[in-house]
Residue, then its C-alpha position, 0 to 999 in steps of 0.5 A: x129193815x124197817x120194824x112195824x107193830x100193828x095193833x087190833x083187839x082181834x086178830x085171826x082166827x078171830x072171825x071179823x072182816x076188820x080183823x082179817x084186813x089187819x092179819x092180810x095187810x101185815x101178811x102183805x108188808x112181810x111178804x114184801x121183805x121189807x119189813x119186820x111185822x109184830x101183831x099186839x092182839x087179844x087173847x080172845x077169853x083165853x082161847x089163844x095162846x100168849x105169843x106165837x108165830x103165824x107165818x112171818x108174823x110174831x104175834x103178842x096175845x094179851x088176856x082180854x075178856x070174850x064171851x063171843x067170837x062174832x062181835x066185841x062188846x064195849x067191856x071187852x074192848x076195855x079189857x084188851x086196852x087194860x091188858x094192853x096198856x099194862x104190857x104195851x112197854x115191854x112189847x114196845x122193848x121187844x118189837x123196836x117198830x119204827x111205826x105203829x099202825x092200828x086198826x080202829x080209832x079206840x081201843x087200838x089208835x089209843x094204845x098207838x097214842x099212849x105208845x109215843x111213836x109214830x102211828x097210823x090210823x086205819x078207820x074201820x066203822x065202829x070206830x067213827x062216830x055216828x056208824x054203828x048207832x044201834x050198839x054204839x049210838x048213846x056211847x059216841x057223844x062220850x067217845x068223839x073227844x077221845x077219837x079226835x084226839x087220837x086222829x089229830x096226834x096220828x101221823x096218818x089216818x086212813x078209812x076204808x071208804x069214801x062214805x066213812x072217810x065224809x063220816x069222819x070228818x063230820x066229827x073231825x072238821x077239816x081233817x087230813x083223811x087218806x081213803x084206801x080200800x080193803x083187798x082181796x086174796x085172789x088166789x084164795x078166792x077164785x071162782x069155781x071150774x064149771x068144767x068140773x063143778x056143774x050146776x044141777x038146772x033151774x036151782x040158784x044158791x044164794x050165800x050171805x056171810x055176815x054177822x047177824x046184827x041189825x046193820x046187815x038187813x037180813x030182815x029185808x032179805x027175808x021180807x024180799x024172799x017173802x014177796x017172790x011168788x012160790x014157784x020162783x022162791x022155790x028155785x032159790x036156797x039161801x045159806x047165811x054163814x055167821x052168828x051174832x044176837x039177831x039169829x034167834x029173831x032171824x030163825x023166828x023172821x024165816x018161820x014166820x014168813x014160811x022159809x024154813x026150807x028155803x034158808x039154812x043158818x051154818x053158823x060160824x064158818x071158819x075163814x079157810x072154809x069160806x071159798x068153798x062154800x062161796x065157789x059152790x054158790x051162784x049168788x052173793x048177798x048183802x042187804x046192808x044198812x051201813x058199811x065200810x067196804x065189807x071183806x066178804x063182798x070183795x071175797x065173794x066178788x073174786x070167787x066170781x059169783x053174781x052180787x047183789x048189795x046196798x048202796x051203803x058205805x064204800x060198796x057204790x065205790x066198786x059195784x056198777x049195777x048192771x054191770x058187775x052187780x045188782x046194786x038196790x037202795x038199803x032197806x028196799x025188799x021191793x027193789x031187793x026181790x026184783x034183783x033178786x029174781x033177775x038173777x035167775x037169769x043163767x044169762x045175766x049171771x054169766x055176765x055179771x060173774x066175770x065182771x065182778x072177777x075183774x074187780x076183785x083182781x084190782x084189788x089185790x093185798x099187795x096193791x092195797x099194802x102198796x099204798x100204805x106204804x106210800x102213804x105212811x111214808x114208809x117206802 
């Protein structure tokens, strides 16, 4: 059996859409019974326990500093690569990996580096230069040199998308870059039975599930709703699950705008508690100003609800406007109330949701950890 330590600065039930994909891809690798997967994370402030057993998973938390469960901050990623690398030898004596895969560049692909066995590399978004410019953009000058030098001593990197693998290579001239794109739990995240779950006439509700930071365009979701006329504005209800530091300007933005009755902020929704609030939804949205391929997207798409996105990052990739989405360009509240008001349209609806169902089916976990492991030649 083949011995495989995956590295992440967060792992569940840390709420991020990178670090569900590490949890589901060393899931899938384990389910397959060939392979003996351990998980070196953070302890996220203390709030989880050192070591434990998370399915077939043996999972090593080591302290890290965390004041938010939403977001990590530049410090707190140098906290866990502190922790790490103080512990990364006596975890490397226990876990034995034949191969080492971390998810992102810094500070995982580092510790993957520093550890001296074969490693991959899973590019995720902040961790490419030039993704993330409004938190990380004075800090990519400094960081390029670290992240080539990890990509060039990696045995494999692999990004999530098209659009972050040509972002890559911008700092990384003629490297070798695989793109596999996230996954999705289908069985998890299916649809609703209409049968049984019937939906009261004329309403649509609208879910967004995104950290509320300025590449999410939430802004332009708002400014969008403003632009509807009353009466079509009052068929919608839009509730935003997630935290991060633009809630208190955003629950400023919908005052102002009049939209307080329209839109209800839940907060941090536990990633269990996600299917149902999204099978309960007609509509998922997702204004982004940049992206990967967002886990939330394909997982809204398998609960077979109607989508409308930006055209940003791997989402072109998967949605066809028309055919299984609404797809507007990023930053364009114009184009983003026209989709949304076609989306009122039961009919349309009815035929966007299946669409997007059969996409999700197309990728499955098992079928993304398939690819993996034949890239990272571990077959």
């Amino acid at each position: 059996m083949r011995k495989l330590l995956v590295i992440c600065h967060g792992f569940p039930p840390y709420y991020g859409g990178a670090e569900h994909a590490a949890w589901y891809l060393a899931r899938a690798a384990a389910a397959t019974g060939r392979f003996e997967v351990s998980v070196l994370t953070s302890d996220i402030g203390g709030r989880l326990p050192a070591e434990e057993q998370m399915e077939r998973l043996s999972v090593f938390r080591v302290p890290a500093r965390k004041k938010e469960w939403s977001c990590h901050t530049v410090p707190e990623l140098l906290s866990f690569l502190r922790s790490a690398s103080a512990r990364l030898a006596e975890i490397l004596a226990r876990t034995a990996p034949d191969h080492v895969l971390a998810h992102f560049a810094l500070p995982a692909g580092e510790l993957a580096r520093r550890s001296g066995v074969p490693y991959s590399v899973v590019l995720h978004g902040a961790d490419v230069p030039g993704q993330h410019t409004a938190r990380f953009g004075p800090l990519y000058p400094l960081v390029r040199p670290l992240v080539r030098r990890v990509w060039r001593s990696a045995a494999r990197v692999i990004a999530v998308s098209d659009e972050l693998r040509r972002l890559a290579l911008e700092s990384w001239a003629g490297g070798d870059i695989e793109v596999i794109r996230n996954g999705v739990d289908t069985e998890m995240f299916r649809p609703r039975n209409p049968a049984t779950e019937p939906r009261p006439d004329g309403e649509v509700r609208a879910v967004v599930v995104a950290q509320l930071i300025e590449r999410k365009g939430l802004h332009f979701l708002f400014d969008a709703l403003s632009l509807l006329a009353p009466a079509v504005r009052r068929r919608f209800s839009i509730t935003i699950c997630g935290v991060g530091p633009l809630e208190a300007p955003l629950r400023a933005r919908a005052r102002g705008l009049g939209l307080e009755d329209r839109v209800v902020f839940k907060g941090l929704v536990p990633h269990e508690h996600l299917p149902a609030i999204l099978r309960d939804s007609d509509v998922f949205i997702l204004p982004s100003l940049r992206e990967g391929l967002p886990l939330a997207l394909l997982e809204a798409m398998g609960c077979g609800l109607a989508v409308v996105a930006t055209r940003v990052g791997g989402i072109p990739a998967v949605l066809r406007d028309g055919e299984n989405a609404r797809v507007v360009d990023p930053g364009d509240s114009r184009q983003l109330r026209a989709a949304l008001e076609s989306l009122l349209d039961a009919g349309l609806r009815s035929r966007l949701a299946p669409e997007a169902r059969q996409t999700a089916e197309a990728h499955s976990w098992s079928t993304a950890w398939s690819r993996y492991e034949a890239c990272l030649g571990l077959a």
